[in-house]
PyMOL commands that place a pseudoatom at each C-alpha (Angstrom):
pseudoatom trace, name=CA, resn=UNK, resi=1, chain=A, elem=C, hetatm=0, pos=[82.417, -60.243, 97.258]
pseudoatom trace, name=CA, resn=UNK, resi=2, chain=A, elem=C, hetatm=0, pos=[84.578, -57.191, 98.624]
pseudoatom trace, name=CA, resn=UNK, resi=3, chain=A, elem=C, hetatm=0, pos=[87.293, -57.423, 99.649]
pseudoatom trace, name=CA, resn=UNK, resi=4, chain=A, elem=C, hetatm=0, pos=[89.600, -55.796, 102.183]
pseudoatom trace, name=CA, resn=UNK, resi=5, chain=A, elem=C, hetatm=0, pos=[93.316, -55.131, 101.179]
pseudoatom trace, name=CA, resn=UNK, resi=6, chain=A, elem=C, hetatm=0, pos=[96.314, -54.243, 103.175]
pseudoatom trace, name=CA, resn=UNK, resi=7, chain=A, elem=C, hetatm=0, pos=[98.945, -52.312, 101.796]
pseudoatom trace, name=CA, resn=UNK, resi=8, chain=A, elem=C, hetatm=0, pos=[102.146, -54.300, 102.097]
pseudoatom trace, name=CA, resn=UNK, resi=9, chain=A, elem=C, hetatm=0, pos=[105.872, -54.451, 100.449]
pseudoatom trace, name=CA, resn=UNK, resi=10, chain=A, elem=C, hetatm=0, pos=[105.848, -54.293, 96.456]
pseudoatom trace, name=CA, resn=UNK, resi=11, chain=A, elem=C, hetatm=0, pos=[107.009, -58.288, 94.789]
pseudoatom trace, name=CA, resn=UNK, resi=12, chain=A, elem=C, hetatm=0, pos=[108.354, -58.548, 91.533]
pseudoatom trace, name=CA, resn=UNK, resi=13, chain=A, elem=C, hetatm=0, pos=[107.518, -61.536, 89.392]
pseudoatom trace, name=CA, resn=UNK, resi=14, chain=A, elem=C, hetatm=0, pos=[109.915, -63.048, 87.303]
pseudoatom trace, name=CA, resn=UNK, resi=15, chain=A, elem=C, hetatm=0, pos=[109.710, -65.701, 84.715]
pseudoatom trace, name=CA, resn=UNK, resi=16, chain=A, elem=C, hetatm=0, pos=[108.164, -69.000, 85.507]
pseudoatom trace, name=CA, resn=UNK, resi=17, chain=A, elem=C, hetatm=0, pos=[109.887, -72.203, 85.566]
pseudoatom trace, name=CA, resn=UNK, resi=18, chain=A, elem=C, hetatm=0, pos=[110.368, -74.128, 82.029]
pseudoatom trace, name=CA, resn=UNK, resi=19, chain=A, elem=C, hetatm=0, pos=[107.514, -76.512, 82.807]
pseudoatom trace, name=CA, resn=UNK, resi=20, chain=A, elem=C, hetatm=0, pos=[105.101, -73.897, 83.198]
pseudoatom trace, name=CA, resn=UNK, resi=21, chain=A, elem=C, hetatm=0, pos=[104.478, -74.652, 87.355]
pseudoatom trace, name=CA, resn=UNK, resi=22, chain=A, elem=C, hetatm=0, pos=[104.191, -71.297, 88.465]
pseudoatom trace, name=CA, resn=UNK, resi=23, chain=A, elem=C, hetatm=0, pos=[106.012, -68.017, 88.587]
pseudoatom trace, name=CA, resn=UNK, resi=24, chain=A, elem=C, hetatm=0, pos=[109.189, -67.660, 90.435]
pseudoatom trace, name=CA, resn=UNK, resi=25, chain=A, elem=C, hetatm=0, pos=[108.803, -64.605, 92.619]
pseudoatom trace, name=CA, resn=UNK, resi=26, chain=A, elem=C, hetatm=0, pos=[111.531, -61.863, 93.261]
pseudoatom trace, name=CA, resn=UNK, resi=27, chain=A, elem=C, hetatm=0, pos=[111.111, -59.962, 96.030]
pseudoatom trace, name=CA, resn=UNK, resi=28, chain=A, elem=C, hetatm=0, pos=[113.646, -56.887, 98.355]
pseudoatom trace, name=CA, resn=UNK, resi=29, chain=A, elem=C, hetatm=0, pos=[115.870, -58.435, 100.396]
pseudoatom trace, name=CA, resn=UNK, resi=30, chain=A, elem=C, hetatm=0, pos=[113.943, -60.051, 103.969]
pseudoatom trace, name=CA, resn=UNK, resi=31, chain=A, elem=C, hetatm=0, pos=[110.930, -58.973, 102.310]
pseudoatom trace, name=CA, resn=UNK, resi=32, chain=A, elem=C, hetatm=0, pos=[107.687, -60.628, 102.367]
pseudoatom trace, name=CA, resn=UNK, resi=33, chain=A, elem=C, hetatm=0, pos=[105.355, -61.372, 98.919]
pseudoatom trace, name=CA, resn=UNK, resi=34, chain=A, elem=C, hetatm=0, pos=[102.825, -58.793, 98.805]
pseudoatom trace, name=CA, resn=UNK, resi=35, chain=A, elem=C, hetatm=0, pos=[99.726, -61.891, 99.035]
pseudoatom trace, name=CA, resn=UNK, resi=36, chain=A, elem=C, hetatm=0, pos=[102.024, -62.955, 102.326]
pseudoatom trace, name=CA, resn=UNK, resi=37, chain=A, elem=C, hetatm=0, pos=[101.323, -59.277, 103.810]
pseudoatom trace, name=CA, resn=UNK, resi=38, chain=A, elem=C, hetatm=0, pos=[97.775, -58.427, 102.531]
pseudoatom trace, name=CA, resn=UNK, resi=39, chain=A, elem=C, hetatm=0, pos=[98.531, -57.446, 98.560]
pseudoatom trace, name=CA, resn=UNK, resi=40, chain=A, elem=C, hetatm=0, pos=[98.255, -53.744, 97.000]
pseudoatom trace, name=CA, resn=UNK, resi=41, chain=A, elem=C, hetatm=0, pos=[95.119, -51.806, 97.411]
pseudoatom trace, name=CA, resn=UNK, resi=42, chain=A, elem=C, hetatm=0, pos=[92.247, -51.519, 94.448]
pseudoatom trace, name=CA, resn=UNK, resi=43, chain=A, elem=C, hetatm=0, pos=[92.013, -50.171, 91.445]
pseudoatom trace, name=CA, resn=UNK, resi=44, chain=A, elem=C, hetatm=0, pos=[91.405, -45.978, 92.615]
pseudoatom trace, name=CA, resn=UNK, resi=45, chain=A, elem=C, hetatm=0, pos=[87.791, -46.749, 92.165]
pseudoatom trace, name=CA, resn=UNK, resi=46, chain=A, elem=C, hetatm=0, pos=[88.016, -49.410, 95.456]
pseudoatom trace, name=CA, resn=UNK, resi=47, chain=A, elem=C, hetatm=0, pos=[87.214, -52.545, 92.995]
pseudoatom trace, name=CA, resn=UNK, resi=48, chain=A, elem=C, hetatm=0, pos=[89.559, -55.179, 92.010]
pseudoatom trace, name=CA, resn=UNK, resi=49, chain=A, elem=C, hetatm=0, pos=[90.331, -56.028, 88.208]
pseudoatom trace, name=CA, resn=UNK, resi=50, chain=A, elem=C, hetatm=0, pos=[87.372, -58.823, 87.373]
pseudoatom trace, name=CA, resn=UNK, resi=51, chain=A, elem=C, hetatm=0, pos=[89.991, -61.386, 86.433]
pseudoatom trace, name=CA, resn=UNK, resi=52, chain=A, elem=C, hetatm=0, pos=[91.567, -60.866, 89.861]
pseudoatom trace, name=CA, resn=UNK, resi=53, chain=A, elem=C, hetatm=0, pos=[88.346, -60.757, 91.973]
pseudoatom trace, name=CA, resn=UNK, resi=54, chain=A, elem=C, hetatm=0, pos=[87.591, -64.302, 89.857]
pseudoatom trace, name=CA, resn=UNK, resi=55, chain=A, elem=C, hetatm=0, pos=[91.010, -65.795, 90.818]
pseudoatom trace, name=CA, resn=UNK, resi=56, chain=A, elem=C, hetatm=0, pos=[90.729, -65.136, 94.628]
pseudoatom trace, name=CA, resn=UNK, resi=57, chain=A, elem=C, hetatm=0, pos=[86.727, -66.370, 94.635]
pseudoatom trace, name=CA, resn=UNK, resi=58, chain=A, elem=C, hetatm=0, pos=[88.668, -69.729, 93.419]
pseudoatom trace, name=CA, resn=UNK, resi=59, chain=A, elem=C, hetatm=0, pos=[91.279, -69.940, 96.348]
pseudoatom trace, name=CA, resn=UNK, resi=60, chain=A, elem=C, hetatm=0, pos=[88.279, -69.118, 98.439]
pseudoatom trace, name=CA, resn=UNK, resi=61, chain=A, elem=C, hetatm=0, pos=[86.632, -71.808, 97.501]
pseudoatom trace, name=CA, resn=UNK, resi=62, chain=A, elem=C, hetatm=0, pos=[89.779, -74.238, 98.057]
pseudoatom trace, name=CA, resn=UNK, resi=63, chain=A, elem=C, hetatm=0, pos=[88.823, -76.335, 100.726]
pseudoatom trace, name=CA, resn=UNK, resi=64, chain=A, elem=C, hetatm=0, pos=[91.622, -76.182, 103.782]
pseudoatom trace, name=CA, resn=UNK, resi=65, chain=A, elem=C, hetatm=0, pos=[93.699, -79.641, 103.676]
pseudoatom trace, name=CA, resn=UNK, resi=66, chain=A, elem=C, hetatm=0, pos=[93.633, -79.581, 99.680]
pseudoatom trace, name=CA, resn=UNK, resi=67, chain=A, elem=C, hetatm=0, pos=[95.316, -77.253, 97.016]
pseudoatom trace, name=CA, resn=UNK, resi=68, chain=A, elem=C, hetatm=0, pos=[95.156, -76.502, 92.949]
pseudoatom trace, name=CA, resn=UNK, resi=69, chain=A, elem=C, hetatm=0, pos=[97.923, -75.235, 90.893]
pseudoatom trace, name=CA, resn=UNK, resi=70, chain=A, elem=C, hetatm=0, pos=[98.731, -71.973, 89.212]
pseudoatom trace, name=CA, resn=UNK, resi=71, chain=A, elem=C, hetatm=0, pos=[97.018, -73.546, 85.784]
pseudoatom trace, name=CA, resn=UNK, resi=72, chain=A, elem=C, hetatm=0, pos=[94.569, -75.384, 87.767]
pseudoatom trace, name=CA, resn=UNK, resi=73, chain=A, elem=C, hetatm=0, pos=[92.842, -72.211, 88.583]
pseudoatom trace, name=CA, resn=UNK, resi=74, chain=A, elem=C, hetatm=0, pos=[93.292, -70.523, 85.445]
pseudoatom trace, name=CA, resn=UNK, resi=75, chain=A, elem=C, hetatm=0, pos=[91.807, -73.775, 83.719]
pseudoatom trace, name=CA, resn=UNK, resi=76, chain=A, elem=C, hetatm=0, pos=[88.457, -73.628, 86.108]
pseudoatom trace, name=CA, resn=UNK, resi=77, chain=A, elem=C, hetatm=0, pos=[87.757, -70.248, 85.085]
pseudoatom trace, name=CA, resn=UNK, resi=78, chain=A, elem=C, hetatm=0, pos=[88.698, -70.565, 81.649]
pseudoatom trace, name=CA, resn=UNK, resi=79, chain=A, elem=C, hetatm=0, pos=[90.589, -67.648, 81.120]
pseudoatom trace, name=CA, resn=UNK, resi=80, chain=A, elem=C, hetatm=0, pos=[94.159, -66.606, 81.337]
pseudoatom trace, name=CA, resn=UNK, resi=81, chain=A, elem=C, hetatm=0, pos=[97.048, -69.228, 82.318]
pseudoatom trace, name=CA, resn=UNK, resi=82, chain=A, elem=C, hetatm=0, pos=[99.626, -70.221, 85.091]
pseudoatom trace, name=CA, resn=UNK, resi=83, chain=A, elem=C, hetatm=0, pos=[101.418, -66.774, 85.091]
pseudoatom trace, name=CA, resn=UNK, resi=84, chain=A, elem=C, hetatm=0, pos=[98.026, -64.626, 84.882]
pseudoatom trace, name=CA, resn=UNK, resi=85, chain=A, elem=C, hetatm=0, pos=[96.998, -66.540, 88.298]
pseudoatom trace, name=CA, resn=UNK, resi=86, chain=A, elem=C, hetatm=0, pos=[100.734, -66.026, 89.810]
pseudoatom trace, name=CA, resn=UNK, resi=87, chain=A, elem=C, hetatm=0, pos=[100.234, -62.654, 88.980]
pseudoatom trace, name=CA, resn=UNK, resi=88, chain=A, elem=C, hetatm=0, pos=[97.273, -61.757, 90.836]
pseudoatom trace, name=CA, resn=UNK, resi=89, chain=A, elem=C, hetatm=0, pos=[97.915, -63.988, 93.713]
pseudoatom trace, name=CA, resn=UNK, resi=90, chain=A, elem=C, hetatm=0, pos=[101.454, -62.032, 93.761]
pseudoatom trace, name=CA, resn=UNK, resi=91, chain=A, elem=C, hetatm=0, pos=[99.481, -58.724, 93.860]
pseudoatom trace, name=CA, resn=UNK, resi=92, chain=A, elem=C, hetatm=0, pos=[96.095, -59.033, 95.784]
pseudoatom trace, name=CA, resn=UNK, resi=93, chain=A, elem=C, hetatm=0, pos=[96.114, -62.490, 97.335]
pseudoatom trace, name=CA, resn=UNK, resi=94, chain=A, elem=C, hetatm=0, pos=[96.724, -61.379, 100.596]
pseudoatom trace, name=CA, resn=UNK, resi=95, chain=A, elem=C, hetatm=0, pos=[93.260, -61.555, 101.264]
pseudoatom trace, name=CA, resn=UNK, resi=96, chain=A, elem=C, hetatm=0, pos=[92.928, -65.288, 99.987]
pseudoatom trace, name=CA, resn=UNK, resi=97, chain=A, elem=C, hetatm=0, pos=[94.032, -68.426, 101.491]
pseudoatom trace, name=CA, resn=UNK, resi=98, chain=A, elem=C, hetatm=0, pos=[97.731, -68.126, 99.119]
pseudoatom trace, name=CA, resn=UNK, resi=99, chain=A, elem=C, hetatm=0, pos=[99.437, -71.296, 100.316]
pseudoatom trace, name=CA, resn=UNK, resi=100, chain=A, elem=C, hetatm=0, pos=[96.163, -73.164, 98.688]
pseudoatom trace, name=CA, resn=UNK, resi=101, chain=A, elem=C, hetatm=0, pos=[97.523, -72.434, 95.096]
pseudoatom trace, name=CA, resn=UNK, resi=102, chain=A, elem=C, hetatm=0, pos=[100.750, -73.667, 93.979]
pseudoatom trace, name=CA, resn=UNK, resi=103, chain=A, elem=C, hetatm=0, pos=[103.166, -75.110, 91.744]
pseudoatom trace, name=CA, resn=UNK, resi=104, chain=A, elem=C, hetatm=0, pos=[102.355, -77.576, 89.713]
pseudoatom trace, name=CA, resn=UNK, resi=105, chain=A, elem=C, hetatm=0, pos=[105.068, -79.952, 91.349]
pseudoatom trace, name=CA, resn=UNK, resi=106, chain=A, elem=C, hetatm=0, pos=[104.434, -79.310, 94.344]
pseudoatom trace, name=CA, resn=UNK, resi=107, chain=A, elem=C, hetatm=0, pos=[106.925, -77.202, 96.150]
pseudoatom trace, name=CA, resn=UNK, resi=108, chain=A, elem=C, hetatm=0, pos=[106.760, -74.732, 98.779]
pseudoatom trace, name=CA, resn=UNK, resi=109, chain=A, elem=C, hetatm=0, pos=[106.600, -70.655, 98.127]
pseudoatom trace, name=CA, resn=UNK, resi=110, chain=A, elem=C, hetatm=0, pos=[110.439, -70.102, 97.858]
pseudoatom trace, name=CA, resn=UNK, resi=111, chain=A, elem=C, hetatm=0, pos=[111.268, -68.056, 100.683]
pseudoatom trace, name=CA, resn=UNK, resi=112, chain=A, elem=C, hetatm=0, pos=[108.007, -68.809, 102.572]
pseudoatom trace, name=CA, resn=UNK, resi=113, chain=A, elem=C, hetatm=0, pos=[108.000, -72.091, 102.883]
pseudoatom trace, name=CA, resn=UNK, resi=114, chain=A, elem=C, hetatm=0, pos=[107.672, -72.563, 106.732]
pseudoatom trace, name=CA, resn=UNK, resi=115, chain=A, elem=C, hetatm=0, pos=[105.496, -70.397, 106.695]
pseudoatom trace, name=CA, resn=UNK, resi=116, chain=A, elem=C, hetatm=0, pos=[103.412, -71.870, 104.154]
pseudoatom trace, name=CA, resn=UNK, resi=117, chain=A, elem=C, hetatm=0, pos=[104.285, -75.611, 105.665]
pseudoatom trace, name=CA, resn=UNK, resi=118, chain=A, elem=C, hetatm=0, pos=[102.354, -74.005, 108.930]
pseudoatom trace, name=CA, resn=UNK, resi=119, chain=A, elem=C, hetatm=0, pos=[99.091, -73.267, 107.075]
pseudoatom trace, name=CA, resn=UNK, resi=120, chain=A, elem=C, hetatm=0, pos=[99.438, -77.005, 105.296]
pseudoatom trace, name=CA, resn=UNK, resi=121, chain=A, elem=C, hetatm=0, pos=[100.333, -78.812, 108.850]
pseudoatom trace, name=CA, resn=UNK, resi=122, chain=A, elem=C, hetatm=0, pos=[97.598, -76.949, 110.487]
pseudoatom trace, name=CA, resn=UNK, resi=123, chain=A, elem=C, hetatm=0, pos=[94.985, -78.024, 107.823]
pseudoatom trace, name=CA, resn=UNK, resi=124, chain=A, elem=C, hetatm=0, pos=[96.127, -81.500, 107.125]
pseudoatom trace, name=CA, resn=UNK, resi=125, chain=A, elem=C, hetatm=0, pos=[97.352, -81.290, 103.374]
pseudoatom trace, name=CA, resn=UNK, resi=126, chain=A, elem=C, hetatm=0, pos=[98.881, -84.395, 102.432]
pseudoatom trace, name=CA, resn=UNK, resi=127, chain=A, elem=C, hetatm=0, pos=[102.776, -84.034, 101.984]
pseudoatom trace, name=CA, resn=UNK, resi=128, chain=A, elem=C, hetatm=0, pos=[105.589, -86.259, 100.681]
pseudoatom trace, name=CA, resn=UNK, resi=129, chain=A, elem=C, hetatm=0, pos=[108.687, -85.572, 103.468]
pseudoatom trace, name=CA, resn=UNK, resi=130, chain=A, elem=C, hetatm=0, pos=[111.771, -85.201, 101.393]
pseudoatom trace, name=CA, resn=UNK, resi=131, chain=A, elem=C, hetatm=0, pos=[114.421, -87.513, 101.948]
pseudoatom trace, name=CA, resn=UNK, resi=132, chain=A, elem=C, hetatm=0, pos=[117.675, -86.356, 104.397]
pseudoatom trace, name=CA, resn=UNK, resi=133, chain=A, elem=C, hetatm=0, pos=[120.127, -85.563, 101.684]
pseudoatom trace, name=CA, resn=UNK, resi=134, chain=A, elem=C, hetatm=0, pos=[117.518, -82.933, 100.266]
pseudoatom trace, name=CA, resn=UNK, resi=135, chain=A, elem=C, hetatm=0, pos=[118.297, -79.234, 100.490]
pseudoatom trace, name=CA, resn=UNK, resi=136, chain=A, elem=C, hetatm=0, pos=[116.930, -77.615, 103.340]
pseudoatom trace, name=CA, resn=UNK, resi=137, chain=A, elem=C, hetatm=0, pos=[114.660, -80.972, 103.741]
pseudoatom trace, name=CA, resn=UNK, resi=138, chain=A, elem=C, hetatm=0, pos=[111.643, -78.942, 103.052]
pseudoatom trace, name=CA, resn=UNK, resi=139, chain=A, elem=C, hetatm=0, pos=[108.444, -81.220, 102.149]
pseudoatom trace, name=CA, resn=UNK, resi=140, chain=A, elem=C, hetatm=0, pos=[106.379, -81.165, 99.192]
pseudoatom trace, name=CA, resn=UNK, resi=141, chain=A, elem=C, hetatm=0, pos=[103.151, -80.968, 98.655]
pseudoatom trace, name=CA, resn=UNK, resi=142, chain=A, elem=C, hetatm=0, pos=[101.692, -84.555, 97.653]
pseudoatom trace, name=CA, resn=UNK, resi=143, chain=A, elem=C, hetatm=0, pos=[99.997, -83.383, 94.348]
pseudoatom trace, name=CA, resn=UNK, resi=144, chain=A, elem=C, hetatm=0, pos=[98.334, -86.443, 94.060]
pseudoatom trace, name=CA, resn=UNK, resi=145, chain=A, elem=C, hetatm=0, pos=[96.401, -86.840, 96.870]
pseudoatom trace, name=CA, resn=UNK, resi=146, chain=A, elem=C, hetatm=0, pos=[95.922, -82.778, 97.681]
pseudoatom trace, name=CA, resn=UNK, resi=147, chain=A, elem=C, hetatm=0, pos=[95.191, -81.447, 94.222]
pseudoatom trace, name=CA, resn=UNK, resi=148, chain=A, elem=C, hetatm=0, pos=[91.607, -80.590, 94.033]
pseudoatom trace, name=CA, resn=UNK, resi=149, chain=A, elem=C, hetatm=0, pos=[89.532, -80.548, 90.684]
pseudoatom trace, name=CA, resn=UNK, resi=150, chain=A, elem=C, hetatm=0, pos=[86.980, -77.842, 92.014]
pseudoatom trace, name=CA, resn=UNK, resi=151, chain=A, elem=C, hetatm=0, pos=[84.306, -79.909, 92.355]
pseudoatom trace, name=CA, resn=UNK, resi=152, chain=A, elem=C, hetatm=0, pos=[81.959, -79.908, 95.336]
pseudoatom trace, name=CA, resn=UNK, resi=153, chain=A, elem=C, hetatm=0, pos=[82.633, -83.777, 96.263]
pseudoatom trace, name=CA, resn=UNK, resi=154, chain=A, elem=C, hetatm=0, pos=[86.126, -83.771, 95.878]
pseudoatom trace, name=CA, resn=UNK, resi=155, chain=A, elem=C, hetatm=0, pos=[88.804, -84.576, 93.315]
pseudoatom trace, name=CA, resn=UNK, resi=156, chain=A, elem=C, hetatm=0, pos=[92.207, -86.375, 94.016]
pseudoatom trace, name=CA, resn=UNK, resi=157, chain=A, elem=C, hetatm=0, pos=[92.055, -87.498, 97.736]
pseudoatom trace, name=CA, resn=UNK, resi=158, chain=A, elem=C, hetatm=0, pos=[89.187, -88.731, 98.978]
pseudoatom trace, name=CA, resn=UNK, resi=159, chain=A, elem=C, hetatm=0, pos=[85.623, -89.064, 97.620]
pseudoatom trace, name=CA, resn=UNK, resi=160, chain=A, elem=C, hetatm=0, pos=[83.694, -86.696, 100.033]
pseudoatom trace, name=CA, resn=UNK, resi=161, chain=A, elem=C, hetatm=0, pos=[86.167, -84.039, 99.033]
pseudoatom trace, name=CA, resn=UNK, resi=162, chain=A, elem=C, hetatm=0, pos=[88.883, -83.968, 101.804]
pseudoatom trace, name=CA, resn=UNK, resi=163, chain=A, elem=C, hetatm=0, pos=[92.189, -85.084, 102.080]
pseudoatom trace, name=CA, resn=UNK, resi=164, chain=A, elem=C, hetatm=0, pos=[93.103, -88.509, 101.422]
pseudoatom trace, name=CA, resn=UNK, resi=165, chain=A, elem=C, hetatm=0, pos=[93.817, -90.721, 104.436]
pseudoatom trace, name=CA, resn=UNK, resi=166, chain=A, elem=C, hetatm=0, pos=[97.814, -91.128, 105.379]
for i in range(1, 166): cmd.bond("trace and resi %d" % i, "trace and resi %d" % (i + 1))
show_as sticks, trace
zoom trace
């Protein structure tokens, strides 16, 4: 599958978070992750790294409304780990649906998260509204009845592989 990548801001990734959810991404000042903008170009040679071109084939395959996590992805493919998939969705996802892999506990992209919320609202991922005192009263992703297991019927929500009913 080839893909087409924009050239967009450069993100730094820093260390993930102590349960292992996903990496916590660094990025200039009012700038955008590089997967938010269309990720760096290919190797010189026009192809993407195998592992990479493997992780994004799994977001494609995501279906809209439903999500896996950072380790959820690496898991399926049975290589690599949480950080290795934050890693290449921080560097070539642009060209992937990005909001459909996440954090384990289902928050939003720090920094992105209205723009992220858009994508879920849009496509009807199941989230748990946060209550009034929260900061910034940002939802969460409802891990439980989004997460998807990778298989063609389904996984967490509902049996034909969408989104469970609210």
């Amino acid at each position: 599958m080839g893909r087409i990548s924009v050239e967009g801001p450069v993100g730094q990734t820093g260390p993930s978070g102590a349960d292992g959810s996903g990496p916590a991404d660094v990025y200039a000042e009012g700038g955008l992750p590089p997967y938010a903008e269309g990720g760096l170009p290919p190797d010189a040679d026009g192809e993407l790294p195998p592992y990479a071109e493997a992780v994004l084939d799994v977001a494609d395959r995501i279906p809209p409304g439903r999500v896996m996590t950072y380790g959820d992805v690496a898991e399926w493919l049975g290589e690599g780990g949480p950080r290795q998939v934050g890693r290449v969705m921080s560097l070539y996802g642009g060209s992937a649906p990005w909001w459909r892999v996440v954090r384990a506990d289902g928050t939003l992209l720090p920094g992105h998260e209205l723009r992220a919320l858009g994508h879920y609202r849009d496509e009807g991922t199941p989230l748990r509204e946060r209550g009034p005192a929260a900061e910034g009263h940002v939802p969460r992703i409802d891990m439980r009845r989004a997460r998807w297991d990778g298989s063609p019927g389904g996984g967490a929500g509902d049996p034909d592989g969408g989104p469970a009913p609210e």
